[in-house]
C-alpha positions in Angstrom: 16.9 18.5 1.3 19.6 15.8 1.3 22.1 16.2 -0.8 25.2 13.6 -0.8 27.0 13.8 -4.1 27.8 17.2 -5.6 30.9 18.7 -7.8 33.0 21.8 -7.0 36.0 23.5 -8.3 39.2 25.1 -6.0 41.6 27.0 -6.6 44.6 27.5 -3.7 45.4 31.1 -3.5 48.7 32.2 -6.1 51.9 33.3 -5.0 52.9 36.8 -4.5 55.5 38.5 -6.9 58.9 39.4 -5.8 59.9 42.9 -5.9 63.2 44.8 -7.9 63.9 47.1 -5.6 67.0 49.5 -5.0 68.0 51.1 -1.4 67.7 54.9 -1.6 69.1 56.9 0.7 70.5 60.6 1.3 74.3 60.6 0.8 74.1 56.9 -0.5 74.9 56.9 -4.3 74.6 53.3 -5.3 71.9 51.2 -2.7 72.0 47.6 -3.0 69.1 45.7 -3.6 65.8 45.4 -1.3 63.4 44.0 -3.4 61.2 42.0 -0.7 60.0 38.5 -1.5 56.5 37.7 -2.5 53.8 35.8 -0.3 52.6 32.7 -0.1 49.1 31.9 -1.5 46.3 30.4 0.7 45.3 26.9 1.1 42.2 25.2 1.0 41.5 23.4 3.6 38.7 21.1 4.2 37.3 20.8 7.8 34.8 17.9 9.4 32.1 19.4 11.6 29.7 17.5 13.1 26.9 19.6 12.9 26.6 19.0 9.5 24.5 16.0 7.6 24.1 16.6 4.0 26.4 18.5 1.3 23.3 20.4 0.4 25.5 24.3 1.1 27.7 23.0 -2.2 24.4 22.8 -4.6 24.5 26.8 -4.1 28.1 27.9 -4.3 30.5 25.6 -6.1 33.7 27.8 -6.8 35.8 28.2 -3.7 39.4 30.1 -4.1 41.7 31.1 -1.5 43.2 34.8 -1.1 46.4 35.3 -3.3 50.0 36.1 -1.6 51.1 40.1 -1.4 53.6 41.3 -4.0 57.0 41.9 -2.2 58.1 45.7 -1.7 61.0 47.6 -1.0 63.6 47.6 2.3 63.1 44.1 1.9 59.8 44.1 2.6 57.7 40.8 2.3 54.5 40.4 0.8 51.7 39.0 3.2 50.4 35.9 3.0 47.1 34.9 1.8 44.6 33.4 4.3 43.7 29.6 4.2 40.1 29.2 2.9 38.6 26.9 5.1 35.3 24.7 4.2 33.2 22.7 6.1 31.7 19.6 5.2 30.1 16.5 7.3 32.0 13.8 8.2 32.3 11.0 6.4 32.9 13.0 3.0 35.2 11.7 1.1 36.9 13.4 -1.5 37.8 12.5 -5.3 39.3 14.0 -8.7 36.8 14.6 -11.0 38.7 13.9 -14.0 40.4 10.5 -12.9 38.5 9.3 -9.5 41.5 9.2 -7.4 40.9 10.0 -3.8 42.3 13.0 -2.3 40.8 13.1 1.5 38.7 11.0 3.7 37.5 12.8 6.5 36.0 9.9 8.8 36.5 12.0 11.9 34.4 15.0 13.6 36.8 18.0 13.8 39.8 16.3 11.2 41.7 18.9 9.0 43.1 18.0 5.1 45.2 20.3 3.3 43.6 19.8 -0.2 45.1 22.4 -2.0 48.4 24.2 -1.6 49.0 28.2 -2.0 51.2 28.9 -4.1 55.3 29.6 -3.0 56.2 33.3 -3.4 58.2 34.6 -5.7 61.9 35.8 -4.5 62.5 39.6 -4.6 65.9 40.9 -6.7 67.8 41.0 -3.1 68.2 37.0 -3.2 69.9 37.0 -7.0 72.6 39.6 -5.4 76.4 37.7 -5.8 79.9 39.7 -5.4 79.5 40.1 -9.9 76.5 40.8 -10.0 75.6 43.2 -7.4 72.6 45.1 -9.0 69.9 42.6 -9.9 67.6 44.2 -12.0 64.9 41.0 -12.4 62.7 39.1 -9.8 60.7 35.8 -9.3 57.3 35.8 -9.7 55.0 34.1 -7.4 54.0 30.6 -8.2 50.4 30.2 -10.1 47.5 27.8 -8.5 45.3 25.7 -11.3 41.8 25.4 -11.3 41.0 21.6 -9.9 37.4 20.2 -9.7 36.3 17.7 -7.1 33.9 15.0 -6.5 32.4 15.3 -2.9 30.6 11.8 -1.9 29.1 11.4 1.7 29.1 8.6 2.7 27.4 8.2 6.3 28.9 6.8 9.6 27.2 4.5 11.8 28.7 1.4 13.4 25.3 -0.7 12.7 23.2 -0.4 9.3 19.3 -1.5 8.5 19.0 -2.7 5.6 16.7 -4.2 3.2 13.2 -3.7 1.1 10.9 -0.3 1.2 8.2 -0.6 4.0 9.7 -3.3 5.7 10.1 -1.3 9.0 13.4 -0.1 9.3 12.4 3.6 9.9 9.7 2.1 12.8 12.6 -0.6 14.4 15.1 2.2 14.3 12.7 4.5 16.2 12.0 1.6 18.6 15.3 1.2 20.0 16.8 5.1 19.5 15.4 8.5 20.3 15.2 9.3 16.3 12.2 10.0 15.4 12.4 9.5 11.4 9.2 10.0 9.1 7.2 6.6 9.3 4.2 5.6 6.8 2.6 2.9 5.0 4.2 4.0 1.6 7.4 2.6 -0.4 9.8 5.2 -0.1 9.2 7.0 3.0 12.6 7.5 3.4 15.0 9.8 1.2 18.3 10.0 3.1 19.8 8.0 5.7 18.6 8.6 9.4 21.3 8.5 12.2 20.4 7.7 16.0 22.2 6.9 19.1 21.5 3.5 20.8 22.7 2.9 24.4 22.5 -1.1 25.4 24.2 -2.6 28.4 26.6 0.0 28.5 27.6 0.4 25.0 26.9 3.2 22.8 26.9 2.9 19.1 24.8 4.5 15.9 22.7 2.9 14.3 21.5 3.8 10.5 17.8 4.0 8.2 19.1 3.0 5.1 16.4 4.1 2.9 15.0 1.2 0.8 17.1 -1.2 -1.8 15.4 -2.3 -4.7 16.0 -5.2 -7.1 19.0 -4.1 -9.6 20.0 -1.2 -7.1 23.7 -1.9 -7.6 22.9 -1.2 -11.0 21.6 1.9 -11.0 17.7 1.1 -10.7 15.7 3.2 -8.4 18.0 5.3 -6.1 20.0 2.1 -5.1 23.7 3.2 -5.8 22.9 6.6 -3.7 21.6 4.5 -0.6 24.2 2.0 -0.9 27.0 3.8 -0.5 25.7 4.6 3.1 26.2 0.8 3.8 30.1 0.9 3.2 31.0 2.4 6.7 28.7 0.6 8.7 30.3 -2.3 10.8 27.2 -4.5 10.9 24.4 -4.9 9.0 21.0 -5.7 10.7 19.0 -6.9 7.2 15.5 -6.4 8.0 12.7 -8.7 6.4 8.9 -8.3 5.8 8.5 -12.3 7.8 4.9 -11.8 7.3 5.5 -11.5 3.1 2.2 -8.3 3.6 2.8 -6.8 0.4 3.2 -10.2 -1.8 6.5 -11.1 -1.3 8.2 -14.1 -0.5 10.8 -13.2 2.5 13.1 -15.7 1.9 13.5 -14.7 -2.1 13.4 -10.7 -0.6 16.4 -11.7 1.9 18.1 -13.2 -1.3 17.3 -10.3 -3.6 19.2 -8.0 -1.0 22.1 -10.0 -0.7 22.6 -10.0 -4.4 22.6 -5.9 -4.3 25.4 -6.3 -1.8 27.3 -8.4 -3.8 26.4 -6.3 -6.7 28.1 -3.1 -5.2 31.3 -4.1 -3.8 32.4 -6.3 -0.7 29.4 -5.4 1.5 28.0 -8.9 1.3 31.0 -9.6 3.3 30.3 -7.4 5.9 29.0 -9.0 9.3 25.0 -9.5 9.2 22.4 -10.5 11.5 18.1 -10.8 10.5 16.1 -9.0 11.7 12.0 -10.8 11.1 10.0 -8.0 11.6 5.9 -7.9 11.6 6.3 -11.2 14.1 2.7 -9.9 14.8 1.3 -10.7 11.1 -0.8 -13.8 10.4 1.7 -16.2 8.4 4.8 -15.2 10.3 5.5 -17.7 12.5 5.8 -20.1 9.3 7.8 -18.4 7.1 10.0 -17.4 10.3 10.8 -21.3 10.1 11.4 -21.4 5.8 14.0 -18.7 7.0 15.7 -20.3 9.9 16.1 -23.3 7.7 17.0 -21.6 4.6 19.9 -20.1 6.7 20.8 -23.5 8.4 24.9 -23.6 7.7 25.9 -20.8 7.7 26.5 -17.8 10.7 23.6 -15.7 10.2 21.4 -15.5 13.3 17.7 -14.6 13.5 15.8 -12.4 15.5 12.4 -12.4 15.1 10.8 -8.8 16.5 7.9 -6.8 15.7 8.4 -3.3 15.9 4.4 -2.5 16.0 4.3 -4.2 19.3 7.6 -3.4 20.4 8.1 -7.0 21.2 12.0 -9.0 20.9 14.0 -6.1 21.1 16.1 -7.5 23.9 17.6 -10.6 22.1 18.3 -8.5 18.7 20.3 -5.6 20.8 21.7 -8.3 22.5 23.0 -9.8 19.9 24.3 -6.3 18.6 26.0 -5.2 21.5 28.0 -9.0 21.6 28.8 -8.7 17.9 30.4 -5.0 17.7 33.5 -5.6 20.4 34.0 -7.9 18.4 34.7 -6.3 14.8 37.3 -3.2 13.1 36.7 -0.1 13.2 34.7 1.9 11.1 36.1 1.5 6.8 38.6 4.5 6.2 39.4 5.1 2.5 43.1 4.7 2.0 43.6 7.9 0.3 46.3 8.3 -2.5 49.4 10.4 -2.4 48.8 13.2 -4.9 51.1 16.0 -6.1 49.9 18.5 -8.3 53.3 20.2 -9.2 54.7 16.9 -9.7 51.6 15.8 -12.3 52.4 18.7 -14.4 54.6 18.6 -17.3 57.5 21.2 -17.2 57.3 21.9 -20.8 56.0 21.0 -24.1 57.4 21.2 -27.5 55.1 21.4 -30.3 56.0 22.4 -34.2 53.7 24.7 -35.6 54.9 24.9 -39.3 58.2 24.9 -40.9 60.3 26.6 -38.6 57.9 27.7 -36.1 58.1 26.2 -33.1 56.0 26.8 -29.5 57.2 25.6 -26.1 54.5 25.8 -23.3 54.4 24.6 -19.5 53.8 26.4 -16.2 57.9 26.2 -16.3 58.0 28.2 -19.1 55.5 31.2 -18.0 57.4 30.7 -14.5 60.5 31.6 -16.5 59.4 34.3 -18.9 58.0 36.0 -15.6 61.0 36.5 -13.9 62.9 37.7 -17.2 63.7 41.3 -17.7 64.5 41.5 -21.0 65.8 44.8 -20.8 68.8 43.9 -18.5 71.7 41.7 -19.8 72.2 39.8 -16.8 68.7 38.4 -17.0 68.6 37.5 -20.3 72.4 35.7 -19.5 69.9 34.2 -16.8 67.6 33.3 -19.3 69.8 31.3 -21.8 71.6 29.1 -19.5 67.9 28.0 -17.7 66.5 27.3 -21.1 70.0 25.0 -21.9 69.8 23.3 -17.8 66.5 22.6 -18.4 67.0 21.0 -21.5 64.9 23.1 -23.6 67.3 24.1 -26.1 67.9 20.1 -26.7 63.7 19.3 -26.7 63.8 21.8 -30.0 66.9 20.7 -31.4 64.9 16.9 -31.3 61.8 18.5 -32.7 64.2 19.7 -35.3 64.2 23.2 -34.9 67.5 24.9 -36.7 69.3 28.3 -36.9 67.0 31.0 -37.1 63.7 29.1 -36.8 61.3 31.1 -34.7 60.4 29.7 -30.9 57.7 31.6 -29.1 57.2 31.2 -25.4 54.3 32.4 -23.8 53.5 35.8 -25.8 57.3 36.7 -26.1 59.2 35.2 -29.7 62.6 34.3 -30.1 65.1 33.3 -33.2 66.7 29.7 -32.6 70.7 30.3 -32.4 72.7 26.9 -31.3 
């Protein structure tokens, strides 16, 4: 089965916890502080491999979460880290947020490595918050907490030349003419499903060559499968638009070479994208004439012509010809500029929301940070915890909100009186 568009969800592995820990020794009264810190939380990490062609494995497991950090321990022990979680996927997957579209990765090359996701910093064990007045720390960090993210994975194939054009028109037959794929062929619409790849060697040049299944009238619009096949086109380098010359099922050629070119249009900028004709079923009574509507329906503009027919084998040398002049000459396979994305940096450090009269509730990952690394048993901590609310401008959010003396602000699960 091919499968080229699917949705997953990952998670990068959290942060482990720092410790409050105490030295303890014989004949040593008062130990200073050991707590170890926490450690850091696995990433996910997409990987390209080359022996893969469709994104079927993702229809069958769709959660993917990387190993959380150790907690930190005593004699300043560290916490271990939690191993990357690495996933495969073909090349030529690109990948995108499924809530707003933006791209996060484009892997265009066999063996290329993104970071997607980041683990999670561990937290610091009570041994870093040691200071010549405070010498007995009795509070730690926690480790830093990973969100749930779900992503769009879209394959979009590479080839440097691309057959395009209506169902049964013999772009499964030319491409087994001129490559050692040997694709399904048959005298039906719709033979092919899903993109075939094969290697051509011409004069010295290698380059792959693409069976885009079948575009239809109104593909750019979602008719048929259209919008699935066409986003194979977008790597290719050069199209090779591939016309039923002979008109055997009905069709006019010339209105069938137009229709195609309106689906290009339709979809993006692929109708800019270098293309040569291919007039295949040269064999066919009524070729030869509509070969020559073609050639003049063309007249002005750079499009060349190569009439072949892939039954007989026959013109083959003029259209690879032509192929292996016109690729030196064009860029490099279409990379997707990809779009700087921070996730710490998208989320807010902390709401303020009013309940009711003088109940008030401040959330953010911030805050939970915070209230973790609080023990609200120990003065020091809670000194700790005061002057972070007032540096991070928490105390002046409410005070806007119009919270007053002795309203009630809850954090997390924890609830506190409002005192100026």
């Amino acid at each position: 089965m091919f499968v080229d568009h699917v949705k997953i969800t990952a998670k990068a592995g959290n942060g482990g916890n720092g410790a409050v820990s105490f030295h303890r020794e014989k004949f040593v009264q008062n130990g200073g502080p050991d707590g170890g810190d926490g450690g850091k939380g696995g990433d996910i990490v997409l990987l390209a491999d080359v022996n893969m062609h469709t994104l079927m494995d993702f229809r069958f497991k769709r959660k993917y979460t990387a190993e959380n950090g150790g907690n930190g321990s005593a004699a300043l022990c560290r916490g271990k880290n939690g191993e990357d979680l690495i996933i495969k996927v073909p090349v030529g997957t690109i990948v995108r947020g499924a809530q707003d579209g933006r791209l996060w990765a484009d892997l265009h090359e066999a063996g290329q490595r993104h970071v997607l996701l980041k683990g999670g910093r561990g937290g610091w064990g009570n041994a870093h918050f040691a200071t010549p007045t405070r010498q007995a720390p009795n509070f730690a960090k926690p480790g830093q907490k990973c969100d749930i993210v779900e992503f769009e994975l879209e394959l979009k194939s590479i080839a440097d030349v691309g057959l395009v054009g209506y169902p049964n028109v013999g772009k499964s037959t030319i491409l087994s003419v001129v490559t050692a794929a040997r694709p399904k062929i048959a005298n039906y619409h719709f033979t092919t499903l899903a993109p075939n790849l094969g290697i051509c060697r011409q004069y010295g040049l290698d380059f792959v060559m693409a069976d885009i299944p079948g575009i239809v009238e109104g593909a750019s619009e979602g008719v048929g499968l259209g919008i699935q096949f066409l986003r194979h086109v977008e790597r290719t380098r050069l199209l090779v638009h591939v016309v039923d010359i002979a008109g055997s099922e009905g069709r006019d050629p010339v209105e069938d070479f137009e229709h195609i070119c309106d689906e290009l249009v339709g979809y993006g900028n692929l109708a800019e994208r270098p293309q040569i004709v291919a007039a295949n079923k040269m064999d066919l009574p009524g070729a030869q004439e509509n070969l020559e509507r073609l050639k003049k329906h063309l007249r002005g503009t750079d499009i060349e012509v190569y009439p072949v027919s892939a039954a007989t084998r026959k013109g083959f040398d003029e259209l690879m010809g032509a192929i292996v002049r016109i690729l030196p000459t064009l860029p490099d396979t279409l990379v997707f500029e990809e779009e700087p994305i921070c996730v710490e940096q998208e989320q807010a450090p902390f709401t303020v929301r009013r309940e009711a009269d003088g109940y008030y509730t401040v959330e953010g990952r911030a805050m939970e940070q915070l209230i973790g690394s609080v023990n609200f048993e120990d003065d020091e901590s809670i000194n700790y915890f005061h002057r972070t609310l007032r540096s991070r401008g928490v105390i002046d959010a409410l005070r806007e909100a119009g919270a007053k003396e002795g309203d009630t602000v809850a954090i997390c699960d924890m609830e506190f009186d409002f005192i100026e």
